[in-house]
ZALODO-775035 format. One record per residue (C-alpha): x, y, z; residue number from 0. Coordinates in steps of 0.02 Angstrom, whole numbers. Example, Ala and Ser with C-alpha at 12.3 -4.5 7.8 and 13.67 -1.06 7.14 Angstrom:
BEGIN
R       px       py       pz     k
R      615     -225      390     0
R      684      -53      357     1
***
This chain:
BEGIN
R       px       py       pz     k
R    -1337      887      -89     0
R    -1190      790      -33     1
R    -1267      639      -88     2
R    -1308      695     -270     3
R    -1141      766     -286     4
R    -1063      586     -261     5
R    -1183      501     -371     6
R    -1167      660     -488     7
R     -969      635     -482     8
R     -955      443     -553     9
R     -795      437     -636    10
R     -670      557     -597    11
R     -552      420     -545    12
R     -570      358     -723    13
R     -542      544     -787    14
R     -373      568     -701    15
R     -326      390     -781    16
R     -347      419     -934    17
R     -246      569     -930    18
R     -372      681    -1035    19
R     -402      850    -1070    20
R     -530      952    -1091    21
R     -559     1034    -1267    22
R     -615     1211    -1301    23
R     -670     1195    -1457    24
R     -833     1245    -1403    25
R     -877     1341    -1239    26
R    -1022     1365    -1139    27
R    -1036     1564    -1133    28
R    -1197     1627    -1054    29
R    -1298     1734    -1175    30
R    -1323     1927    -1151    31
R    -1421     1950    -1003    32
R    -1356     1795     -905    33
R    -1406     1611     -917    34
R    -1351     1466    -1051    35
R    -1333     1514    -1221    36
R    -1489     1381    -1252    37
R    -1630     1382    -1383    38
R    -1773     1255    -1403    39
R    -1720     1221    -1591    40
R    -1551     1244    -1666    41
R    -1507     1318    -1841    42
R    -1677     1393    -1890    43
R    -1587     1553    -1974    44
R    -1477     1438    -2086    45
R    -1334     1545    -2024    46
R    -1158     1490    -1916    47
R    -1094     1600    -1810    48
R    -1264     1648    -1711    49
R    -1351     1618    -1571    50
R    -1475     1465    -1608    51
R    -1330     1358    -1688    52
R    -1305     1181    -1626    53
R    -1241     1021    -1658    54
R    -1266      822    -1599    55
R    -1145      744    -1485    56
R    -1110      593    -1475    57
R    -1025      483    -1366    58
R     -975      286    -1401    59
R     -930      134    -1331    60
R    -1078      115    -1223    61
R    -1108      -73    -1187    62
R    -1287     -140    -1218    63
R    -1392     -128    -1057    64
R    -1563     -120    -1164    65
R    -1663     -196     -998    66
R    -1575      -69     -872    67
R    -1705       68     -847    68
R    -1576      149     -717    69
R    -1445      182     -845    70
R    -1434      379     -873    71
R    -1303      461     -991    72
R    -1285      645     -935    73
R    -1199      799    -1032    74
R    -1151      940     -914    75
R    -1097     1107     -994    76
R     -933     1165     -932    77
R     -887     1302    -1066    78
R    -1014     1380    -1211    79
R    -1004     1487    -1363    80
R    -1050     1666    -1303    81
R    -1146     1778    -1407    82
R    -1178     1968    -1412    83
R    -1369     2074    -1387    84
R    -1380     2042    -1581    85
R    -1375     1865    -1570    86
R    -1185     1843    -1664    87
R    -1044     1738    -1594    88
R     -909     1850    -1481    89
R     -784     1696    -1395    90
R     -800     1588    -1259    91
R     -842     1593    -1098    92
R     -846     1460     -953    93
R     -986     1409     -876    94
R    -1017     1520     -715    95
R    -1012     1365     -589    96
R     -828     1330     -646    97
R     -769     1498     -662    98
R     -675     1499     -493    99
R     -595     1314     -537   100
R     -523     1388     -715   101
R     -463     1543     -622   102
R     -354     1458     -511   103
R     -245     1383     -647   104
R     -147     1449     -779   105
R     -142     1400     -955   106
R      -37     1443    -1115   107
R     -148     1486    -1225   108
R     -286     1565    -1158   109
R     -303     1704    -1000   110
R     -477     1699     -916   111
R     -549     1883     -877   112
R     -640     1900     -709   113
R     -824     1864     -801   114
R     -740     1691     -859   115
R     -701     1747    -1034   116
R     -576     1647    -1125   117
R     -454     1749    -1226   118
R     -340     1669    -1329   119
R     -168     1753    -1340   120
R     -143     1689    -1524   121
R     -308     1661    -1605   122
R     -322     1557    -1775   123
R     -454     1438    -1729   124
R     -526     1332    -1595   125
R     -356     1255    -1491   126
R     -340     1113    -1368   127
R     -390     1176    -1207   128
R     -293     1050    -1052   129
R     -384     1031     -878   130
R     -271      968     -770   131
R     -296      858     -598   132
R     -362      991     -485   133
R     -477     1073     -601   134
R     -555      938     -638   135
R     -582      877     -467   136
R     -659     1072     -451   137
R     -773     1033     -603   138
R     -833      844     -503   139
R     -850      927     -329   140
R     -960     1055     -419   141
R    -1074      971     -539   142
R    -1236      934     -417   143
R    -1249     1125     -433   144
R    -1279     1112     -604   145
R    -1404     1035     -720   146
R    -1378      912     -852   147
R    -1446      850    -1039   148
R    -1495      679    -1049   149
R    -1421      590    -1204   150
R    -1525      471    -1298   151
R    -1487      277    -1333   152
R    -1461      315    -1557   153
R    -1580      162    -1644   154
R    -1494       53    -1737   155
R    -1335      112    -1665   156
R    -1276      -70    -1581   157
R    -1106     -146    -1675   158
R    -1028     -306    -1661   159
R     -949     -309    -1518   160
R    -1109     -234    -1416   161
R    -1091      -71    -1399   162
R    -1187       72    -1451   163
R    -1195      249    -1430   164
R    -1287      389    -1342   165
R    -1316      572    -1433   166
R    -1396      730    -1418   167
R    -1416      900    -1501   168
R    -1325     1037    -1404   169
R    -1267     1226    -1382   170
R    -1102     1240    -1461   171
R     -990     1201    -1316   172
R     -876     1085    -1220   173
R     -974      932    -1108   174
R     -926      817     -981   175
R     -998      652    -1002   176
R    -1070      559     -840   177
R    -1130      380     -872   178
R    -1226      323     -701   179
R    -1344      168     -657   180
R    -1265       37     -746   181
R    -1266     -146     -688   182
R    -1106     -185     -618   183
R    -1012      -92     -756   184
R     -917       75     -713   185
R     -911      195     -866   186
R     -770      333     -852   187
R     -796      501     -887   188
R     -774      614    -1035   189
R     -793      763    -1134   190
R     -871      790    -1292   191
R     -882      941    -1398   192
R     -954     1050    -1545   193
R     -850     1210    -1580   194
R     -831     1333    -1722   195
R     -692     1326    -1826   196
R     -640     1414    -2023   197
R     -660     1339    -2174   198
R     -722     1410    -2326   199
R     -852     1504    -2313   200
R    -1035     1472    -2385   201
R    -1134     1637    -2442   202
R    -1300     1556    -2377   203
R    -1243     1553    -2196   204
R    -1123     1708    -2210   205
R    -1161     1854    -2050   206
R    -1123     1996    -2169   207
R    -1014     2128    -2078   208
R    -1003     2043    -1917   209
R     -813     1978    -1846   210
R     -791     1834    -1695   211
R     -690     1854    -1569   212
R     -496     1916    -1592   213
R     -595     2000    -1762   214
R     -576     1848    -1831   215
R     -726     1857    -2007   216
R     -852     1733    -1947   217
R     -895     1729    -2137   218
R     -788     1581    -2142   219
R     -853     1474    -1996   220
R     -912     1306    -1980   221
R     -948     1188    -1850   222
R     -863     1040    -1813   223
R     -900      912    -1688   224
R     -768      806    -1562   225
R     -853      651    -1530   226
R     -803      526    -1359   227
R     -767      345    -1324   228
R     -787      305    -1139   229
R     -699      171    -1090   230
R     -789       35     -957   231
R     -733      -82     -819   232
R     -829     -235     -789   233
R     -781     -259     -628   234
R     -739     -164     -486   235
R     -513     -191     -426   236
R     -449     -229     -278   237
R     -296     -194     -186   238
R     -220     -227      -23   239
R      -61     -139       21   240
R       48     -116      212   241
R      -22       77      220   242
R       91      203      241   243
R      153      249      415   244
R      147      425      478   245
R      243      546      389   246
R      267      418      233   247
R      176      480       73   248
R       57      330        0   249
R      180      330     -130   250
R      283      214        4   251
R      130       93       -1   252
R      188      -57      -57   253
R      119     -261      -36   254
R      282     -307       80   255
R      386     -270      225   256
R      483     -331      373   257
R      463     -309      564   258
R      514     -341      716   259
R      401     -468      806   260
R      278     -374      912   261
R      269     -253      810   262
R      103     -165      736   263
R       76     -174      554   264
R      -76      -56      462   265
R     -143     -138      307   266
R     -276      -45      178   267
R     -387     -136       57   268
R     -453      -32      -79   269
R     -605      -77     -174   270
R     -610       60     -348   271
R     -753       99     -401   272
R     -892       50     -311   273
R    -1023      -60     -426   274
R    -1222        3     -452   275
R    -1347     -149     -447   276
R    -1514     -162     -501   277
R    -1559     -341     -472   278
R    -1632     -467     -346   279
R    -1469     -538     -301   280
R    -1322     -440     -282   281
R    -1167     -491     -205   282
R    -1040     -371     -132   283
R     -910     -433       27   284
R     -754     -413       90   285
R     -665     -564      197   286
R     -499     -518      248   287
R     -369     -677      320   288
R     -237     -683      414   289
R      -76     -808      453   290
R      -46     -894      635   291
R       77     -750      655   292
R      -30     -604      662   293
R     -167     -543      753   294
R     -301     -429      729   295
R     -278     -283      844   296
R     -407     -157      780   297
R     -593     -137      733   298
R     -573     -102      540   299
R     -606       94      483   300
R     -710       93      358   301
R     -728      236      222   302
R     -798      294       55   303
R     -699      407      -18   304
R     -790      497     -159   305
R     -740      544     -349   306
R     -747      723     -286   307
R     -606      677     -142   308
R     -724      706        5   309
R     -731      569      125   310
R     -861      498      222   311
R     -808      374      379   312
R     -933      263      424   313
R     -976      231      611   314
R     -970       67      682   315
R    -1146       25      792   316
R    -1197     -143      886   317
R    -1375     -186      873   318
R    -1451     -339      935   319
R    -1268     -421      963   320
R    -1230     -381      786   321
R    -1104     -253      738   322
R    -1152     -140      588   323
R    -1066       15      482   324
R    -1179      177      487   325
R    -1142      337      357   326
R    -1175      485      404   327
R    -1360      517      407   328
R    -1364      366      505   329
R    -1409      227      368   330
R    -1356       46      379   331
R    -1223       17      241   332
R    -1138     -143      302   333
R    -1138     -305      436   334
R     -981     -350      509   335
R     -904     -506      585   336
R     -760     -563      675   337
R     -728     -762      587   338
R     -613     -900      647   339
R     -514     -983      519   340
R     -660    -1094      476   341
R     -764     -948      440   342
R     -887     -962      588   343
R     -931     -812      685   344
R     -826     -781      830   345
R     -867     -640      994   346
R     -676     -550      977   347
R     -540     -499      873   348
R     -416     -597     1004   349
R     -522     -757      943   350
R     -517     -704      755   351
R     -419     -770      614   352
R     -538     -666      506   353
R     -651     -539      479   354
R     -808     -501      322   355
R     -892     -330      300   356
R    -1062     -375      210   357
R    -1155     -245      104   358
R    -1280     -323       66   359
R    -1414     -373      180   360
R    -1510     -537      144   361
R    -1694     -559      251   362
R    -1820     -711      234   363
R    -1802     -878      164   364
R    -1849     -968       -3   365
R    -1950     -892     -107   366
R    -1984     -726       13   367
R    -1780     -707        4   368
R    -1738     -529      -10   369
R    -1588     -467      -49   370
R    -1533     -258      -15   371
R    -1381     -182      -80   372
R    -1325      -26       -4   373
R    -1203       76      -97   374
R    -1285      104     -241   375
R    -1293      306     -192   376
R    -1087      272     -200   377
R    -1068      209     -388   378
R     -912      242     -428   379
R     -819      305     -267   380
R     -685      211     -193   381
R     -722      110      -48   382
R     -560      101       76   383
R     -542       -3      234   384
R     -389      -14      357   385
R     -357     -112      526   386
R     -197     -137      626   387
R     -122     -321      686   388
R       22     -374      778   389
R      161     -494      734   390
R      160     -618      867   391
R      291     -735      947   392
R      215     -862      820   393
R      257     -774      668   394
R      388     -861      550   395
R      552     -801      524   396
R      655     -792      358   397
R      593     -845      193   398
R      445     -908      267   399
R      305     -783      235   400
R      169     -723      369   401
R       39     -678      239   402
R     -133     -581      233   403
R     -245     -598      104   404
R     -420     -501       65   405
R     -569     -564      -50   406
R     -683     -480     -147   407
R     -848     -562     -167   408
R     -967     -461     -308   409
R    -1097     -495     -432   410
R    -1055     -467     -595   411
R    -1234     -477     -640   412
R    -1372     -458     -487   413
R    -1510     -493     -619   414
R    -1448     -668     -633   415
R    -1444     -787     -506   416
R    -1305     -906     -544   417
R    -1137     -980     -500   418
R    -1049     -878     -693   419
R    -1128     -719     -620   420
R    -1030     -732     -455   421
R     -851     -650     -467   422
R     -704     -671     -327   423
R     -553     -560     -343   424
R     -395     -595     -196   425
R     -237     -494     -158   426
R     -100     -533      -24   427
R       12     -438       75   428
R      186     -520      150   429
R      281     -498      307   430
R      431     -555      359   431
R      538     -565      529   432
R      732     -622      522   433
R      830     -724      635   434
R     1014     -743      661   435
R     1038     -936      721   436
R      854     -965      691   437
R      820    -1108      536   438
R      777    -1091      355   439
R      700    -1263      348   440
R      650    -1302      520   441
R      793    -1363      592   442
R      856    -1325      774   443
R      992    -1184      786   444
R     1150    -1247      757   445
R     1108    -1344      601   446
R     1233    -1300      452   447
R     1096    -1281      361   448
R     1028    -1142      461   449
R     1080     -969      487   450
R     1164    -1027      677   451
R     1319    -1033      580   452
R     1333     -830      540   453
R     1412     -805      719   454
R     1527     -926      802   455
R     1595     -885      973   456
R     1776     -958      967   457
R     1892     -977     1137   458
R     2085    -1025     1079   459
R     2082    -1204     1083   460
R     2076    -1283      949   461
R     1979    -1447      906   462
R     1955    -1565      734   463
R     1794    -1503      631   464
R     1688    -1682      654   465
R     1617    -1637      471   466
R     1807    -1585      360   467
R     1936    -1655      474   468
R     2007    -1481      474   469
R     2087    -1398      635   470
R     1977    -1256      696   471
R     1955    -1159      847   472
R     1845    -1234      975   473
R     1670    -1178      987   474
R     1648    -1077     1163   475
R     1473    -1102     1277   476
R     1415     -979     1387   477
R     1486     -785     1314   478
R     1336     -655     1318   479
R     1297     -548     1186   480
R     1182     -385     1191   481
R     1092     -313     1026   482
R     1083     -130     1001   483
R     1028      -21      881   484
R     1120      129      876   485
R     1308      161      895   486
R     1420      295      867   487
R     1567      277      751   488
R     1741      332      814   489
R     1877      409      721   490
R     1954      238      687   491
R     1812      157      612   492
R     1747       86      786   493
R     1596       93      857   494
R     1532      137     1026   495
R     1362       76     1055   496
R     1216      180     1118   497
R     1171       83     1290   498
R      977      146     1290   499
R      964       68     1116   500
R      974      -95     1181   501
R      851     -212     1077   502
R      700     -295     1121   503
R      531     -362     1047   504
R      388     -439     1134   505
R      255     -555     1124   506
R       64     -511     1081   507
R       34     -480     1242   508
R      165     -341     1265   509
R      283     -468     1364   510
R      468     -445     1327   511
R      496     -614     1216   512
R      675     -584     1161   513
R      768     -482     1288   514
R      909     -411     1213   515
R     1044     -528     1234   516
R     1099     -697     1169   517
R     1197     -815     1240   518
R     1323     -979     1142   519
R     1258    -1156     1134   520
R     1403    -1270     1130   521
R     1423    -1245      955   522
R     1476    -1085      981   523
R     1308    -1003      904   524
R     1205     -865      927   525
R     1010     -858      906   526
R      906     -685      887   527
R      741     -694      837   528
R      607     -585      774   529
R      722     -427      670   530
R      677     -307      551   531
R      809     -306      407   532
R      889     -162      463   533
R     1059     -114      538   534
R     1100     -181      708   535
R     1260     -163      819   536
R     1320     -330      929   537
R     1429     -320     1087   538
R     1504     -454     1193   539
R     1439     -398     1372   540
R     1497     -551     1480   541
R     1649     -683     1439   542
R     1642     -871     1495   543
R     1734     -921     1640   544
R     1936     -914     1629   545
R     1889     -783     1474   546
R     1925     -616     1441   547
R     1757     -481     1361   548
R     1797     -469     1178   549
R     1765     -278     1153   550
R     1740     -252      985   551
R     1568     -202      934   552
R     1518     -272      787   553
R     1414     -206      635   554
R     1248     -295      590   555
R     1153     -291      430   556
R     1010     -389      373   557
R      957     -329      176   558
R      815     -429      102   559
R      773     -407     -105   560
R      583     -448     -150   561
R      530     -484     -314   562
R      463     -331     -387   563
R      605     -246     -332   564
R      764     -201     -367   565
R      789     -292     -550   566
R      715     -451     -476   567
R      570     -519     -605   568
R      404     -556     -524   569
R      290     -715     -566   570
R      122     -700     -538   571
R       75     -856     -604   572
R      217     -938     -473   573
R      180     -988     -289   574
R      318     -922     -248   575
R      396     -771     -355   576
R      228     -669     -345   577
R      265     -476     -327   578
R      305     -418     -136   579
R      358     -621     -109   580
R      568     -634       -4   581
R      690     -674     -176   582
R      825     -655      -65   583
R      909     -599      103   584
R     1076     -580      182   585
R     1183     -553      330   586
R     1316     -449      341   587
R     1444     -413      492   588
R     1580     -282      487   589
R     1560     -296      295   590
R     1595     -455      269   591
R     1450     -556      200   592
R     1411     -716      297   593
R     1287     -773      218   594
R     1164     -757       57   595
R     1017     -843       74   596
R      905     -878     -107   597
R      746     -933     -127   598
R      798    -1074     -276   599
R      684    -1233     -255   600
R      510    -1248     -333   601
R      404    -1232     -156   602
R      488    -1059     -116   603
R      619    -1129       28   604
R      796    -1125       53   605
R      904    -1269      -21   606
R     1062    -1306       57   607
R     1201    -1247      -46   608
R     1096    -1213     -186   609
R     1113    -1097     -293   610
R      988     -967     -412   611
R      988     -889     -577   612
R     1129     -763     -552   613
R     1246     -912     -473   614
R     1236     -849     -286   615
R     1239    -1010     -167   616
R     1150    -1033       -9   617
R     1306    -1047      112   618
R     1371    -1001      272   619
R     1538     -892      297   620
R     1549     -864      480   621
R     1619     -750      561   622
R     1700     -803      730   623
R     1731     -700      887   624
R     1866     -762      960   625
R     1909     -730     1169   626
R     2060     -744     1252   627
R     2107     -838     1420   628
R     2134     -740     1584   629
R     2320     -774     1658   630
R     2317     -915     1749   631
R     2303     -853     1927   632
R     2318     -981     2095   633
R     2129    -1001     2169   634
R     2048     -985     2348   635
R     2053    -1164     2413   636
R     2157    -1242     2275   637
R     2323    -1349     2304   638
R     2448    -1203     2272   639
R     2372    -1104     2424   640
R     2395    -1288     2531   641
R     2580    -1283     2476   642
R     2626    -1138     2520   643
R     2508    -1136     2688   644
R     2586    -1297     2749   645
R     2756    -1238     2702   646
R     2739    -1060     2785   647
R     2671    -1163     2937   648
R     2824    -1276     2925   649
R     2950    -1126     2922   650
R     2861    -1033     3063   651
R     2885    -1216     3173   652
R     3070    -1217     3126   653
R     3088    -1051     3184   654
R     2996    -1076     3351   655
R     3090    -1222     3387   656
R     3240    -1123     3355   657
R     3202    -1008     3457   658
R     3183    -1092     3624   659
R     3340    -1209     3572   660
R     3449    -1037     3569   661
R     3375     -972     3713   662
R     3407    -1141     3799   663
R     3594    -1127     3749   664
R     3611     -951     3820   665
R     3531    -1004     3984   666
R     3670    -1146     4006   667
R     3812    -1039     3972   668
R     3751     -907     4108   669
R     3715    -1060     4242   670
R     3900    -1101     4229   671
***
């Protein structure tokens, strides 16, 4: 039963896009005595208002598929025209399966008794009647309890632009419309209606003395029809987003983001709506690829997600060396394979620069080639498949992206075997990783072109620039710096850092790559690698020799823009201003901006001193922490301890010798 309900439910993705409501106009009210409100011919009396009344419905917009035998257009009664034991129209009533769905929402017009009566508050005639998300997911989840009219193909009924339509003579009532079985097409679904409304009245169908519902005279009735276009995709969309983490809402979803290297990044591909094939060569794959600075890190989940919103996860099973996707009454659905990046098959994920989930399966060769396609039970759910990988010490930093990009592989026709009936769909996600004193185009840190020149540790000599001429202060080698990121701010606009925030990333091996502090080149620079944009808070932790600690902690801020976002205009038809893509970042410390970084030349990299749309240049302002000496104090071992030993050495010699002089003296003047 599970299994009919999600072929049952095609289209209820489609519903909810189309924003549509159901009508009332006509309702499916059992007759007296229980059961559908159903005769085998309609209008014998020649009277509206009674029991046997009918009318075609019609639904258009249907493209040709005159050799598909599996196409099947379905009309499932969800409210019906009620009548009383004399056979004459008394309201509306919803069809018993959906009574509980309708009763759980409430509406302005109408109030639904306890035997799923609809009573409108202020009856004229037949009023719009809205079904809004979650009763019409109720209505899907429910509709392989409940049987269905199939709607015939109307002759002659094909236009110009190849599309026909489907009717069928029906109770007055309210339908929803399920198209299923057609090649690689997905139909969405609608309603259609017949429902009474006034008009004047005509003597020969007049029920003399008898009054509707709300007493309105049903003298006056007539029956009017509301007629459906369905709308059709001709090929299934893909996405491919950085899922939500935990406790995000998939609203947060988006094709972009930064991290720190080493960490673990969840991506979701989406496939909506699953195709239905009927021929001898269908095509349906998913090869997912990633940059030299991730790595897989997970076996891919792999789900169906029905129109109803029940999932089913599929189970991943090794046979024969070859790993395979179960559902859940143990049927093969798909082959899987780890890739390298030249597509061959590879044993591990730690080998893999790819992976490809097959559903179809393809056995023998030539002209006993068979080819078996195994979601056709899932027309029109939504396939979903997520894996984790791990930014690695290889990843590249700044503008330059670490991308991921999935394929979709389908048929467009599997009754035709040729290269116009193939059809490829792609979609990319980016990640970044920042560096402070890391390069924009490749060079070594330190290069002016580079971000090395943010931070410049400064001593308080001062030296000629070898570039301006100018005087600056001299660049200082050897001061440590430690990352954190957390600090408390103090009363005076201070900050005191947190000392168990103290930064660090690793490798893919879970190796501590950058440690948490940095120390100067001889150009006075700094290099961190591997950061989130985020906020980050840099102390001074160990001064060069003859140097004083600078204790000022200093505020951090990377902020990267992405086009898409935040008013800057996306390209898709650009290599390098494609929605999610790095339009800009920038470095901020203690509020004063250092440097803006813009991606302005045609290949997507940084050009020195360049300059975008809005005027912003590429250019460094640094920001320099400056030490001070120590007071010059005499060392162990140096010449001013010699002095003053050889001197002290000296006096002590004087004094001996005067000593024995004096006490020669006195020993003479005793003698005589």
């Amino acid at each position: 039963m599970k299994r009919m309900k999600k072929i049952l439910a095609l289209g209820l993705a489609a519903v909810l896009t189309l924003g549509m409501s159901l009508t009332v106009w006509a309702d499916d009210v059992p007759a007296a005595g229980g059961g559908p409100a159903k005769a085998p011919t309609y209008n014998e009396d020649g009277k509206i208002g009674t029991r046997d009344d009918g009318a075609v419905i019609t639904i258009k917009g249907v493209t040709e598929e005159a050799e598909n035998a599996d196409l099947k257009v379905t009309a499932y009664p969800i409210i019906q025209a009620a009548y009383d034991s004399n056979g004459i129209y008394n309201g509306y009533r919803i069809v018993s399966d959906y009574k509980e769905v309708f009763q759980g929402s409430t509406y302005t017009d109408f109030e639904i008794a306890d035997d799923g009566r609809l009573n409108y508050k202020n009856f004229t005639e037949a009023k719009e009647f809205p079904i809004g998300e979650d009763t019409l997911n109720g209505i899907i989840k429910k509709l392989g309890g409940t049987s269905g009219e199939t709607m015939v193909k109307d002759e002659g009924s094909v236009t110009v632009d190849g599309t026909c339509s489907y009717s069928k003579e029906l109770p007055i009532g309210s339908y929803l419309i399920m198209i299923t079985g057609a090649e690689a097409k997905i139909y969405s679904a609608v309603v259609a209606s017949s429902y009474y409304t006034t008009g004047t009245g005509n003597s020969s169908n007049t029920v003399a003395g008898s009054t509707g519902d709300g007493g309105l005279d049903i003298s006056t009735f007539r029956v009017a029809t509301a007629d459906a276009w369905v709308k059709v995709s001709d090929s299934p969309n893909l996405d491919k987003k950085v899922a939500a983490e935990e406790g995000q809402d998939d609203s947060d979803q988006t094709n972009h983001n930064s991290v720190n290297i080493g960490d673990t990044v969840k991506y979701e591909i989406e496939v909506d709506p699953i195709p239905y094939y009927g021929g001898d060569t269908p095509i349906f794959n998913i090869v997912d690829t990633l940059t030299g600075g991730l790595a897989y890190e997970s076996t891919p989940e792999v789900k169906i997600v029905g129109t109803d919103g029940e999932t089913e996860i599929l189970s991943p099973k090794t046979i024969d060396n070859q790993m395979i996707y179960e559902n859940e009454s143990g049927n093969r659905l798909a082959k899987f394979d780890w890739q390298n990046s030249d597509s061959a098959p590879v044993s591990s994920k730690e080998a893999a620069k790819k992976f490809k989930i097959d559903f179809v399966e393809v056995t023998g060769e030539g002209e006993n080639e068979t080819s078996t396609y195994f979601l056709n039970d899932y027309q029109g759910s939504k396939l979903v498949i997520t894996y984790k990988a791990k930014v690695t010490e290889e990843a590249a930093v700044n503008h330059n992206t670490n991308s991921n990009k999935a394929e979709l592989n389908y048929s467009k026709d599997s009754k035709v075997n040729s290269d116009d009936s193939e059809g490829n769909k792609e979609k990319e996600t980016y990640t970044y990783t920042f560096a402070i004193g890391g390069t924009v185009n490749g060079e070594e840190t330190g290069d002016p072109t580079g971000t090395g020149g943010v931070i410049v540790k400064v001593g308080e000599e001062e030296t000629e620039d070898p570039e301006t001429g100018e005087t600056i202060k001299a660049p200082l080698q050897g001061a440590v710096f430690t990352l954190y990121t957390e600090a408390a701010q103090n009363a005076d606009g201070t900050y005191t850092v947190v000392e168990t925030s103290k930064y660090t990333n690793h490798d893919k091996d879970g190796n501590e790559l950058f440690k948490g502090t940095a120390t100067s080149d001889r150009n006075g620079h700094l290099e961190m690698r591997g950061l989130a944009a985020g906020t980050y808070y840099l102390k001074e932790t160990e001064a060069p020799a003859g140097y004083s600690v600078n204790e000022h902690v200093f505020k951090v801020v990377i902020d990267a823009k992405y086009y898409g976002d935040n008013g800057f205009v996306a390209d898709e038809e650009s290599d390098n201003k494609k929605t999610g893509m790095l339009a800009r970042w920038s470095i901020t410390i203690d509020g004063k901006l250092t440097g803006t970084f813009s991606i302005v030349n045609e290949k997507g990299g940084y050009t020195e001193n360049g300059e975008d749309s809005e005027g912003n240049k590429n250019e460094i302002k640094p920001v320099e922490i400056q030490n001070t000496k120590l007071i010059n104090l005499p060392s162990t071992g140096g010449i001013g301890t010699t002095v003053f030993t050889v001197a002290g050495v000296l006096l002590m010699a004087g004094a001996v010798f005067l000593f024995f002089v004096n006490r020669r003296k006195t020993q003479n003047g005793q003698e005589k």
